[in-house]
N, CA, C and O atoms as a Tripos MOL2 file, in Angstrom:
@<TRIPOS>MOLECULE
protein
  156   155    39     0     0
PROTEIN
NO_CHARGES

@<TRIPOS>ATOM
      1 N          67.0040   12.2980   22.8130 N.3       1 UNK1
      2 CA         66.3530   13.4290   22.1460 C.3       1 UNK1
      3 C          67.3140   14.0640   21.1520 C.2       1 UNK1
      4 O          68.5120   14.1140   21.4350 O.2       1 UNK1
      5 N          66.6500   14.7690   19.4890 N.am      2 UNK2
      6 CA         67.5450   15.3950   18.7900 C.3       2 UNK2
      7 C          68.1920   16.4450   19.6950 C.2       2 UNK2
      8 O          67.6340   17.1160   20.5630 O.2       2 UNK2
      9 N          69.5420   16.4580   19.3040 N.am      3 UNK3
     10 CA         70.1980   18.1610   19.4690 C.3       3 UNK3
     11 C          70.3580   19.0440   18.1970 C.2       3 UNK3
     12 O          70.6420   18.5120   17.1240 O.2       3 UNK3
     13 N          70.2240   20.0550   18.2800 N.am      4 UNK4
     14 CA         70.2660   20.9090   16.9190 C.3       4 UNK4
     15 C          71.9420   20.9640   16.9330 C.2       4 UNK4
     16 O          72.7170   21.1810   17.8650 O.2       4 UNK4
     17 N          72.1750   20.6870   15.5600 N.am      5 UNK5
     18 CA         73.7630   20.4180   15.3350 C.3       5 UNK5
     19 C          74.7250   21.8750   16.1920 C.2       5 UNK5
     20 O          75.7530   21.9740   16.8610 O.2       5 UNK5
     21 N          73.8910   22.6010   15.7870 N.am      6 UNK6
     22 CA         74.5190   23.8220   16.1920 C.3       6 UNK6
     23 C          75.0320   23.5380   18.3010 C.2       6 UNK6
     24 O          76.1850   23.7890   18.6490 O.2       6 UNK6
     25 N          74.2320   23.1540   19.0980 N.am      7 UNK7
     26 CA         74.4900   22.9330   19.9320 C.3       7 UNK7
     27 C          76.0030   21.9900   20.1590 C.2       7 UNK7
     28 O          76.7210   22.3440   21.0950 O.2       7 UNK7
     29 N          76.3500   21.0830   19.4970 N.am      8 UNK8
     30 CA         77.1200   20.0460   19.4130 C.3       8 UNK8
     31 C          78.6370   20.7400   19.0060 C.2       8 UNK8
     32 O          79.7860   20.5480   19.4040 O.2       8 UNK8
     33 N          77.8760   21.8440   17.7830 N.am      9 UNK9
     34 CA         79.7030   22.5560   17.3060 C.3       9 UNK9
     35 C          79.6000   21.5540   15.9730 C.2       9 UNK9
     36 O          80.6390   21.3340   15.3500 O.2       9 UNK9
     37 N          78.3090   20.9280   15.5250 N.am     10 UNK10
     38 CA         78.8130   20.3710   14.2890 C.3      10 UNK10
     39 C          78.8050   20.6320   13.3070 C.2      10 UNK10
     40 O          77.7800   20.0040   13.0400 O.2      10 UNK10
     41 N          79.1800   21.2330   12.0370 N.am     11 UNK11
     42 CA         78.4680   21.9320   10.8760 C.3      11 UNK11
     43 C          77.7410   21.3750   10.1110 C.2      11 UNK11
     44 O          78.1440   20.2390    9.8640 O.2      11 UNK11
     45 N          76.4780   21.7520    9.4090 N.am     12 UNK12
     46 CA         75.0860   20.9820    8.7470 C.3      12 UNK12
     47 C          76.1690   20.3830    7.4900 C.2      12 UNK12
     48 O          75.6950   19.4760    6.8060 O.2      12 UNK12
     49 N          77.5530   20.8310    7.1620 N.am     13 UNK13
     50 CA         77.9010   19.8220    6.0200 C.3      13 UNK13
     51 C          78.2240   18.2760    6.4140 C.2      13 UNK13
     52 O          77.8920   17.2620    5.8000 O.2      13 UNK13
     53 N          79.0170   18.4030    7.6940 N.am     14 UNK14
     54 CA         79.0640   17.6220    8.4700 C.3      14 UNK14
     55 C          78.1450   16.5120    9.2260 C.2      14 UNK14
     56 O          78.3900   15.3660    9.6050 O.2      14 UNK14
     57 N          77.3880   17.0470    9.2660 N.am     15 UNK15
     58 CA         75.8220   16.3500   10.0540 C.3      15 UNK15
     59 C          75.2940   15.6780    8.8160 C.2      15 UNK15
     60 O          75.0740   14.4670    8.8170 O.2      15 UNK15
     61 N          75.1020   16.3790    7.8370 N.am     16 UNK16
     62 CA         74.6890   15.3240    6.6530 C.3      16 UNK16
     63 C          74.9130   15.8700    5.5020 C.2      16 UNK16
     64 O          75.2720   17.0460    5.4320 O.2      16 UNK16
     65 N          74.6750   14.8280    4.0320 N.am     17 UNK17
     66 CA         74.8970   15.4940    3.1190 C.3      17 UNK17
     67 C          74.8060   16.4420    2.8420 C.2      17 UNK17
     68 O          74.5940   17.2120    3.7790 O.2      17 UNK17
     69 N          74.9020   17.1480    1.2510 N.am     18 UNK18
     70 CA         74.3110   18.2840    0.5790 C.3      18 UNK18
     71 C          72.7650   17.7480    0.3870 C.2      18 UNK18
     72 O          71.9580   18.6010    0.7550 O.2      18 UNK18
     73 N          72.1530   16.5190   -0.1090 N.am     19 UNK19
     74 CA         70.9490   16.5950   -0.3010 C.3      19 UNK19
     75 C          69.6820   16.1180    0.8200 C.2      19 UNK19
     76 O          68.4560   16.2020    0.7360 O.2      19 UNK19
     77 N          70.6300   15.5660    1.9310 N.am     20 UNK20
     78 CA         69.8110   15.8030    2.7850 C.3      20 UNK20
     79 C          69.6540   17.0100    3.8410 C.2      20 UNK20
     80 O          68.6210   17.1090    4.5030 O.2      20 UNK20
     81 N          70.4490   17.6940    3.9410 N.am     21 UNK21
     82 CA         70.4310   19.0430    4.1600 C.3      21 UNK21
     83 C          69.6230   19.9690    3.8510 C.2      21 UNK21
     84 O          68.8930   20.5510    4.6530 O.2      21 UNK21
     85 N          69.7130   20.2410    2.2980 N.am     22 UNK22
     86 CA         68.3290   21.1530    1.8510 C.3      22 UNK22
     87 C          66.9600   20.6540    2.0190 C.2      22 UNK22
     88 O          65.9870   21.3900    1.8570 O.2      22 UNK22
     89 N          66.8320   18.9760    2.4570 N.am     23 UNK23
     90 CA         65.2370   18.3340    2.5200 C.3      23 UNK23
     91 C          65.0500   19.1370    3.9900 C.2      23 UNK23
     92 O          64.1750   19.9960    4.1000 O.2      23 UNK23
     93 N          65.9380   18.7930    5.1080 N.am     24 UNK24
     94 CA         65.6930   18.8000    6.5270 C.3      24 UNK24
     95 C          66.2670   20.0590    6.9830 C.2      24 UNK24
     96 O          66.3210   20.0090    8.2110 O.2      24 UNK24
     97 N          66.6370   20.9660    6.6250 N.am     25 UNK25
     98 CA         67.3320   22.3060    7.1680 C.3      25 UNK25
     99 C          66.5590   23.2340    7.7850 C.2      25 UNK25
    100 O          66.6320   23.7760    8.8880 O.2      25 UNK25
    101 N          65.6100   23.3420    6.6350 N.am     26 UNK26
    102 CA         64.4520   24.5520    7.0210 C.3      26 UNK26
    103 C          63.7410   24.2420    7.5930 C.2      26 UNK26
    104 O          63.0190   25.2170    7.8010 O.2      26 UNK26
    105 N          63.0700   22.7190    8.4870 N.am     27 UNK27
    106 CA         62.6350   22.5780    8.9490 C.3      27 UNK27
    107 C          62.6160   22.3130   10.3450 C.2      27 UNK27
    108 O          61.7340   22.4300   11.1950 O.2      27 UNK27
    109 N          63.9130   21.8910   10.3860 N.am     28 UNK28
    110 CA         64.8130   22.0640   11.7220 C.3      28 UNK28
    111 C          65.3580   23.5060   12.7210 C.2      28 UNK28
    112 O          65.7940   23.8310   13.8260 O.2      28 UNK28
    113 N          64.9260   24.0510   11.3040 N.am     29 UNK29
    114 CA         65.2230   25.4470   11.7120 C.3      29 UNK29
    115 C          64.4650   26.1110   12.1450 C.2      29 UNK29
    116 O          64.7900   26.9070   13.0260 O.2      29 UNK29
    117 N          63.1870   26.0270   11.6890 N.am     30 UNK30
    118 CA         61.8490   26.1710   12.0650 C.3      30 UNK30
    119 C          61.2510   26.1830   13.8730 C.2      30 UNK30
    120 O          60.6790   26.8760   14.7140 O.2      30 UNK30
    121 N          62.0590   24.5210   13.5740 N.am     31 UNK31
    122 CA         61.5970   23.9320   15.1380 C.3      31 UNK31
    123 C          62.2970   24.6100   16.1040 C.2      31 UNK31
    124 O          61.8380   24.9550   17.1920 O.2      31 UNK31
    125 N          63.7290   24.8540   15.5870 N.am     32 UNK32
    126 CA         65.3070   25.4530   16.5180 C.3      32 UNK32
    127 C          64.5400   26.7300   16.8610 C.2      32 UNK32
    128 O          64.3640   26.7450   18.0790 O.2      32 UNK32
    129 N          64.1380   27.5530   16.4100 N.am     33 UNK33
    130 CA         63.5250   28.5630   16.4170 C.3      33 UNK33
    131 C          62.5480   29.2450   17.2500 C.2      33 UNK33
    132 O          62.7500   30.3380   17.7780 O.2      33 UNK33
    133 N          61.3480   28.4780   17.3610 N.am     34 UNK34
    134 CA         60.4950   28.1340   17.8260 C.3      34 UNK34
    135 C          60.8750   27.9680   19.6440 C.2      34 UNK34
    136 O          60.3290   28.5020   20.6100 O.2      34 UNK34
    137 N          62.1100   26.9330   19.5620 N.am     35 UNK35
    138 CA         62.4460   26.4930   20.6330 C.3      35 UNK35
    139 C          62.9230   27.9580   21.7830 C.2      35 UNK35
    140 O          62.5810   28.1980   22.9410 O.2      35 UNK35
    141 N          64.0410   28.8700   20.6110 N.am     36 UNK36
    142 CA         64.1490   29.7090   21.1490 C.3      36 UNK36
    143 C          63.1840   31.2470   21.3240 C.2      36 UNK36
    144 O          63.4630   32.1560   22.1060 O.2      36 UNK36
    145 N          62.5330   31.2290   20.7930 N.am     37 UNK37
    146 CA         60.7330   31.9050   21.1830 C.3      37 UNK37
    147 C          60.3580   31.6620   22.4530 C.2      37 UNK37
    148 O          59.8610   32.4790   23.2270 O.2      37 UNK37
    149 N          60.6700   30.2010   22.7170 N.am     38 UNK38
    150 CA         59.8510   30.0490   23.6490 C.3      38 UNK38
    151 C          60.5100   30.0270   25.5950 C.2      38 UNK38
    152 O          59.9090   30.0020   26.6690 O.2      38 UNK38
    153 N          61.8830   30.0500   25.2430 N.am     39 UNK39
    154 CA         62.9910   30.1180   26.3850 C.3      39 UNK39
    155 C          63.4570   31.3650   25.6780 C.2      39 UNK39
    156 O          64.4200   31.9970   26.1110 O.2      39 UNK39
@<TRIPOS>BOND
     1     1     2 1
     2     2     3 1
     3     3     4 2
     4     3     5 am
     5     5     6 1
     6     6     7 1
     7     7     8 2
     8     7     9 am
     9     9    10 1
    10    10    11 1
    11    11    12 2
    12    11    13 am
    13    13    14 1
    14    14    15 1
    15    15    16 2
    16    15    17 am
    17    17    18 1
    18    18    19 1
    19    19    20 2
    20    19    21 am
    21    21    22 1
    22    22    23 1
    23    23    24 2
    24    23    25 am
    25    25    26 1
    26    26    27 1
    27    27    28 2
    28    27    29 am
    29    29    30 1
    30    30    31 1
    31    31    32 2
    32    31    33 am
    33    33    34 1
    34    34    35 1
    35    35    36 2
    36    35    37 am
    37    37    38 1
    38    38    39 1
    39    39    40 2
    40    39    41 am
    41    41    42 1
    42    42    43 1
    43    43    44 2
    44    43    45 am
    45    45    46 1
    46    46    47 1
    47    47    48 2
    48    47    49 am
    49    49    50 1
    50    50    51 1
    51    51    52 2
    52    51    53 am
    53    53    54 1
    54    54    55 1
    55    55    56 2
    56    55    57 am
    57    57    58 1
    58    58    59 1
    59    59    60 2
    60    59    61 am
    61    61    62 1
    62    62    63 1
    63    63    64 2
    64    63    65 am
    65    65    66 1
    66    66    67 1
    67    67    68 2
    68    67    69 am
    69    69    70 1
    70    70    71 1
    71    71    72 2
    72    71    73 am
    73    73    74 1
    74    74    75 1
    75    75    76 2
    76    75    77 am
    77    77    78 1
    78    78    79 1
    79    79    80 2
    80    79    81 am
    81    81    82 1
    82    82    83 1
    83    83    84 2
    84    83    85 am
    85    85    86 1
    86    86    87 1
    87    87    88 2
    88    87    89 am
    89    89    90 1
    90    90    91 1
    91    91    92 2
    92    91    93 am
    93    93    94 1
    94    94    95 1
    95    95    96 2
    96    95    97 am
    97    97    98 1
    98    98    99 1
    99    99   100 2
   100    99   101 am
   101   101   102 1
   102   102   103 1
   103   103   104 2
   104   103   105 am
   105   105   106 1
   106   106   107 1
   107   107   108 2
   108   107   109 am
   109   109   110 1
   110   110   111 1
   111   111   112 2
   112   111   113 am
   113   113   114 1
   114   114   115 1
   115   115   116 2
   116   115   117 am
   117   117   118 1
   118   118   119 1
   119   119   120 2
   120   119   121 am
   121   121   122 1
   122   122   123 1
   123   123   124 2
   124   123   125 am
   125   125   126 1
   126   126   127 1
   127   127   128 2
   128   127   129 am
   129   129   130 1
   130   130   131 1
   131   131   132 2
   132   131   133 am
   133   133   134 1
   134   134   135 1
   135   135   136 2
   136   135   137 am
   137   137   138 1
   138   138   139 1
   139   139   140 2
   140   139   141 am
   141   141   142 1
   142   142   143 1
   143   143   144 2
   144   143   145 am
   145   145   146 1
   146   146   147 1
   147   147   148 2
   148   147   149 am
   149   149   150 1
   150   150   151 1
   151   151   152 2
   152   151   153 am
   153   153   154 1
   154   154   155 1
   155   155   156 2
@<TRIPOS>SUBSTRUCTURE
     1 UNK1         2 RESIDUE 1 A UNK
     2 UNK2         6 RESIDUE 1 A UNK
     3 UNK3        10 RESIDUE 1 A UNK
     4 UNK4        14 RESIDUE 1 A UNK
     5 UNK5        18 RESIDUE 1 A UNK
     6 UNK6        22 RESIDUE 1 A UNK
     7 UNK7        26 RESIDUE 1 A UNK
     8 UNK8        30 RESIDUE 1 A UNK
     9 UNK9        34 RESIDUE 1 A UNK
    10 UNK10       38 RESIDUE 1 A UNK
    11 UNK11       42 RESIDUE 1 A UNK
    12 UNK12       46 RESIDUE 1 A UNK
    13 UNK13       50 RESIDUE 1 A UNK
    14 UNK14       54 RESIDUE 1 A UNK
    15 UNK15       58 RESIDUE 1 A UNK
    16 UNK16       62 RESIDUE 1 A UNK
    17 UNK17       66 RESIDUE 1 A UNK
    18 UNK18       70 RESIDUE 1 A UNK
    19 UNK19       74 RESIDUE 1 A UNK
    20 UNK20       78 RESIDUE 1 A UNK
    21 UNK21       82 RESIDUE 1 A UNK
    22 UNK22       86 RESIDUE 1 A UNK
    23 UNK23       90 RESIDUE 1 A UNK
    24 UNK24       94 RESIDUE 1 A UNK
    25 UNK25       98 RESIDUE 1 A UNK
    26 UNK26      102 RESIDUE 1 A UNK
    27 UNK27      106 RESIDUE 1 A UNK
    28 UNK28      110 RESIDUE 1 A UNK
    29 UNK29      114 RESIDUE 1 A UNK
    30 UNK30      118 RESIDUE 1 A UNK
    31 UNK31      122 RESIDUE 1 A UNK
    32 UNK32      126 RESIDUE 1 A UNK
    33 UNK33      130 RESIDUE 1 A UNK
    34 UNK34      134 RESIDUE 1 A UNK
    35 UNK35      138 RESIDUE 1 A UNK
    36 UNK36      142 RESIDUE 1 A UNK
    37 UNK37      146 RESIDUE 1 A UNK
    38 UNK38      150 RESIDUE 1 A UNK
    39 UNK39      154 RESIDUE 1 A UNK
């Protein structure tokens, strides 16, 4: 299962480019979010 980088200690520059970053960020963030709404 994904982990949200943040769990890991990894930084999103780190985890992936600059241009895949701005495609997948906000949407991950979305979900990360969500996750914590709900716990």
């Amino acid at each position: 299962m994904f982990r949200h980088p943040c769990y890991l200690g990894i930084p999103w520059e780190m985890h992936w480019d600059q241009k895949e970053r701005r495609k997948h960020h906000h949407v991950l963030l979305t979900l990360f979010l969500i996750l914590v709404a709900m716990f």
